[in-house]
KENU-572442 format. One record per residue: x, y, z of N, C-alpha, C, O, CB in turn. Coordinates in pm, whole numbers, plus 50000, padded with zeros to 5 digits. Each point is the difference from the previous one (the first is absolute). Glycine has a CB too. Layout:
N
XYZXYZXYZXYZXYZ/...
REM end
This chain:
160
753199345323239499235008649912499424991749885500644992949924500825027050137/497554981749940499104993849824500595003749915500825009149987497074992150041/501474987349874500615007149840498445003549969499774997849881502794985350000/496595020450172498675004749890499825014850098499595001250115498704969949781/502095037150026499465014350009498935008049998499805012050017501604984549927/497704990350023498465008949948499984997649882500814991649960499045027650170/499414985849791499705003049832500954996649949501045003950053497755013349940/501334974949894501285005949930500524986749901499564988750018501255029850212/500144984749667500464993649898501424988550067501075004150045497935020149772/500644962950174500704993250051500464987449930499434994649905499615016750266/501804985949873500764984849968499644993450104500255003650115501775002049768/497184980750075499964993050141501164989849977500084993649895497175008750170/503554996650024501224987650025499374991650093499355004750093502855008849884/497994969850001499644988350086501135002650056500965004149934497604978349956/501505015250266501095002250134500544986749925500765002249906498105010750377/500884975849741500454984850031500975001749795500744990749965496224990950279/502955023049719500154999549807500905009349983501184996650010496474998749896/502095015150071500165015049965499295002749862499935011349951502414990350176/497164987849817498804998549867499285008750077499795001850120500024972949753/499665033849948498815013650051498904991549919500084990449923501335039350086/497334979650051498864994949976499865001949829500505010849969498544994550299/500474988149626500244999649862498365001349924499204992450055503354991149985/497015022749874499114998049964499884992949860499935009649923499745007150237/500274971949764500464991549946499995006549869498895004049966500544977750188/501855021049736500045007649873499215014150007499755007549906500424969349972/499515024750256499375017250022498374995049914499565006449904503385016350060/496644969850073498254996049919499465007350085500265002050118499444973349792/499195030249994498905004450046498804995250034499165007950041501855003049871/498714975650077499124993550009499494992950122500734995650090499985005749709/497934997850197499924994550109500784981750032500074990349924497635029850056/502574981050108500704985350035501415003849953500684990049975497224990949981/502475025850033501754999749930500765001150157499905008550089499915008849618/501114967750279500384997150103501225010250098500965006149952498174971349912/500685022450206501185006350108500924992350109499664995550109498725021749870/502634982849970501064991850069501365009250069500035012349995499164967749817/502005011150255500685007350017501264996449880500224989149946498715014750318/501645006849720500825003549914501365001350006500154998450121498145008549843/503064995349983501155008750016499165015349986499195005049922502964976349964/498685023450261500125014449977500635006449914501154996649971498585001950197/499435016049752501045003249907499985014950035501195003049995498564978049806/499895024950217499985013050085500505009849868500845009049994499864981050296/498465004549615500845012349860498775002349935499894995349887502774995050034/496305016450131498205003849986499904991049881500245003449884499225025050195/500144959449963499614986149974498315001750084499804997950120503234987149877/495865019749894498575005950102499394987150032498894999250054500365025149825/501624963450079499234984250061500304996050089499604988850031500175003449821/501345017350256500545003450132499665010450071500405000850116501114989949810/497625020050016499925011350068498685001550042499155000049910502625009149979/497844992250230498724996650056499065014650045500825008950024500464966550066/497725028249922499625017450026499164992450178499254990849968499905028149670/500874982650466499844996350116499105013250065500455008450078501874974649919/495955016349936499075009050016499084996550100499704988350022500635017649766/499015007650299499894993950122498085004849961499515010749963503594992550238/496444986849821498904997349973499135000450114498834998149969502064991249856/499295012350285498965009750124500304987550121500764990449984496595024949840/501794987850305500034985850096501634996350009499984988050030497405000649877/503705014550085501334994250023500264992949881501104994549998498755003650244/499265000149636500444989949875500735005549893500075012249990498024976350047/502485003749877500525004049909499804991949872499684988150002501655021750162/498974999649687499854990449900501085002149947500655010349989497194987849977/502424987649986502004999349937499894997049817499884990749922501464991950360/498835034649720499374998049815501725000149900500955006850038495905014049992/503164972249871501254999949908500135012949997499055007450026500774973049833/501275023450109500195014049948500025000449841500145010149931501214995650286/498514982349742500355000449849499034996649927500135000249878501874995350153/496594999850040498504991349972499465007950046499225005049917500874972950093/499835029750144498675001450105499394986750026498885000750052500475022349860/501134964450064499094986450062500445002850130500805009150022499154970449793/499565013150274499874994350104500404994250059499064992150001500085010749950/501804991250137500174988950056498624993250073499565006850092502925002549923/496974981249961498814993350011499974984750083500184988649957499415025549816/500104990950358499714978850032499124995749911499125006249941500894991550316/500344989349738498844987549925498275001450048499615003950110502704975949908/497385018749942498265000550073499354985250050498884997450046500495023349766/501784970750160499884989550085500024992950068499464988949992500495015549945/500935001450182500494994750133499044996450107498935002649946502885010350005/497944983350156499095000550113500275010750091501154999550045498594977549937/499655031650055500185011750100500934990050135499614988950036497565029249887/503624986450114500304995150137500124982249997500044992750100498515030950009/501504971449726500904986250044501214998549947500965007349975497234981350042/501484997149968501274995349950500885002849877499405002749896499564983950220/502485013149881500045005749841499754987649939499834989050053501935030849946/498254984649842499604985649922501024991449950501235000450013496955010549913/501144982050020500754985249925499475002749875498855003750024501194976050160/500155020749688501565005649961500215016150058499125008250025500874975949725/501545017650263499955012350069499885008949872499685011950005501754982350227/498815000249672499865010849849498375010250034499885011749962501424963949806/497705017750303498635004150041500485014950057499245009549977499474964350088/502415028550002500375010250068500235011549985500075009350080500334977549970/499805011749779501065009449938499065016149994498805001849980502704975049842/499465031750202499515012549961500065003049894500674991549942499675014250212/499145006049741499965002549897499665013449973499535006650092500224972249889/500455027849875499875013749934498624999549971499534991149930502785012449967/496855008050166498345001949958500265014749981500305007750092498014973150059/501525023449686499065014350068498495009150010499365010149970502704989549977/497994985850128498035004050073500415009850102501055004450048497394969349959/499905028450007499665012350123501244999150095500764990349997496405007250013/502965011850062500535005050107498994993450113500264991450083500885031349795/497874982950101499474994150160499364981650035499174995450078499925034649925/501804964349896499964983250040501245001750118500975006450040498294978249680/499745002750301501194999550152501064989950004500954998650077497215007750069/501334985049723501474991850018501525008049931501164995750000497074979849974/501055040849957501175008549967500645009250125500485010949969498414989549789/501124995750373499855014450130500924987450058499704988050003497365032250049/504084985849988500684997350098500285008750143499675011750015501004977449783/500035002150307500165009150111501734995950006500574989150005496575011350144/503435015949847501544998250044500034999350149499465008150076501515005349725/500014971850248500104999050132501805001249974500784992649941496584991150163/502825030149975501504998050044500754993050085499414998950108500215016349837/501294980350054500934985550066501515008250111500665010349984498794969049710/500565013250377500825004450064501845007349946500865007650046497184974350085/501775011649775501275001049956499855007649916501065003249947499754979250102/497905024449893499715010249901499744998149857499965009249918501245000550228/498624977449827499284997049900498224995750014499424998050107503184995949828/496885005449948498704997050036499374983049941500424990249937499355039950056/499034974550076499434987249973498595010449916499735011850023501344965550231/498295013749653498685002249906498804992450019499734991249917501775013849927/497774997050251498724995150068499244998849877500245008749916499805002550324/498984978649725498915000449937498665004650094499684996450114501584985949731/498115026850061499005005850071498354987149983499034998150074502465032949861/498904963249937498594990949983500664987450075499174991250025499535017649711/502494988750301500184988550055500935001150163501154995650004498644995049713/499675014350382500625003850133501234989150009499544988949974498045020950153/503624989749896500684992550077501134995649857501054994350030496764997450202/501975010649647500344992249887500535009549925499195006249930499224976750078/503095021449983501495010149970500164996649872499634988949964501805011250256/499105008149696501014999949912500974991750024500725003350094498785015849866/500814969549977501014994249977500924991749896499504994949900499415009750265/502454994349863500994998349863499534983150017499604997350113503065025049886/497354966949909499574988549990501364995650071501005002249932497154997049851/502034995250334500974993050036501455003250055500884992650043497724998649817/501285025550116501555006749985500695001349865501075005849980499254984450234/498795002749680500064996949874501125011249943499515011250010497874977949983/503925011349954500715008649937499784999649834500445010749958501144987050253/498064996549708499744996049866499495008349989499115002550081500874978749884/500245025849948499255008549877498264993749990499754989049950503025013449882/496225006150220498544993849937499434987450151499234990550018501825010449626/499645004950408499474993450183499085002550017500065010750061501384991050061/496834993549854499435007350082499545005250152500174994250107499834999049704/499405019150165499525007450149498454993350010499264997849904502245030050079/498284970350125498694994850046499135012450143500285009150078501074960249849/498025025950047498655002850130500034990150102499114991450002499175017349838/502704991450252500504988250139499684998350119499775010950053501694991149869/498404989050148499735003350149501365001350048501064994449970496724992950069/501765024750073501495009450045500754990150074499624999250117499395025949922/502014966549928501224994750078501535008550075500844995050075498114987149746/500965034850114500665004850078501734994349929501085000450059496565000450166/502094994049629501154996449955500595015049927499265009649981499944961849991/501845028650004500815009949921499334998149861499645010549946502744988350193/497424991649807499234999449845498775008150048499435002349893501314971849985/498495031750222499295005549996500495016550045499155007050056499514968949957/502095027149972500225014250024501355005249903500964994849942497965002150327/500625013449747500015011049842500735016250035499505010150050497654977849853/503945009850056500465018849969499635007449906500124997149881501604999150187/497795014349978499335009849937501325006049943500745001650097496945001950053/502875000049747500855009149941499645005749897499904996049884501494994150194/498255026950008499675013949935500114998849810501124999649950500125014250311/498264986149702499995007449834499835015649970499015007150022499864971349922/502675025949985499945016450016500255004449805500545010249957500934992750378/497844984049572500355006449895499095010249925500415005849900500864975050100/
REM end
């Protein structure tokens, strides 16, 4: 069974970590970094994610405590290689439009019932924890899909 239900207020957990997705001091700004974190599961809104379904199978993964964005970089190559430095990779807090596409993800569910986070402006290139990275301030990037555990994510419900 999945952990993504559809719509809804979530904790994302890295499988490979158990670090949740972090939005850095809860900034509102554009570029305010997003890494993975200690989970704190005590409505901490720089952990709590709103997972809105934005039409076509996509979704946008807005703070609950900003409305930013989770945002790929706008500078990757469609369909290549990832980069050198991988810092180029990093995702980040925008709260621009809704209908940019480096803000639209696609939830792909995993066998084991966690998911994976497709980029919609970049086919093939996931959400991922930098390395398996456990440190506080790890960042998450825009990756080509290796199918590692740093790339897949438990959804855990938010009911506050």
């Amino acid at each position: 069974m999945s952990t993504y239900n559809g719509p809804g207020t979530y904790y994302i957990i890295n499988e490979a970590t158990q670090t949740a997705v972090d939005l850095y001091l809860g900034g509102s700004a554009a570029g305010t970094a997003i890494n993975g974190w200690q989970t704190s599961y005590d409505n901490n809104t720089h952990q709590i994610w709103l997972l809105a379904d934005a039409g076509r199978g996509q979704v946008l993964i807005l703070n609950q405590g900003t409305g930013t964005f989770v945002t790929a970089p706008q500078n990757l190559q469609p369909g290549g290689a990832n980069p050198t430095p991988n810092t180029l990779a990093s995702v980040v807090g925008d709260p621009g439009a809704p209908n940019d596409l480096y803000k639209r993800w696609i939830v792909q569910p995993q066998s084991n019932g966690n998911v994976a986070f497709l980029s919609v402006a970049y086919p093939g290139k996931v959400l991922d924890l930098d390395n398996s990275g456990t440190a506080n301030g790890t960042p998450v990037f825009a990756w080509g899909d290796h199918q590692g555990n740093n790339q897949r994510w438990k959804l855990v419900p938010y009911f506050g």
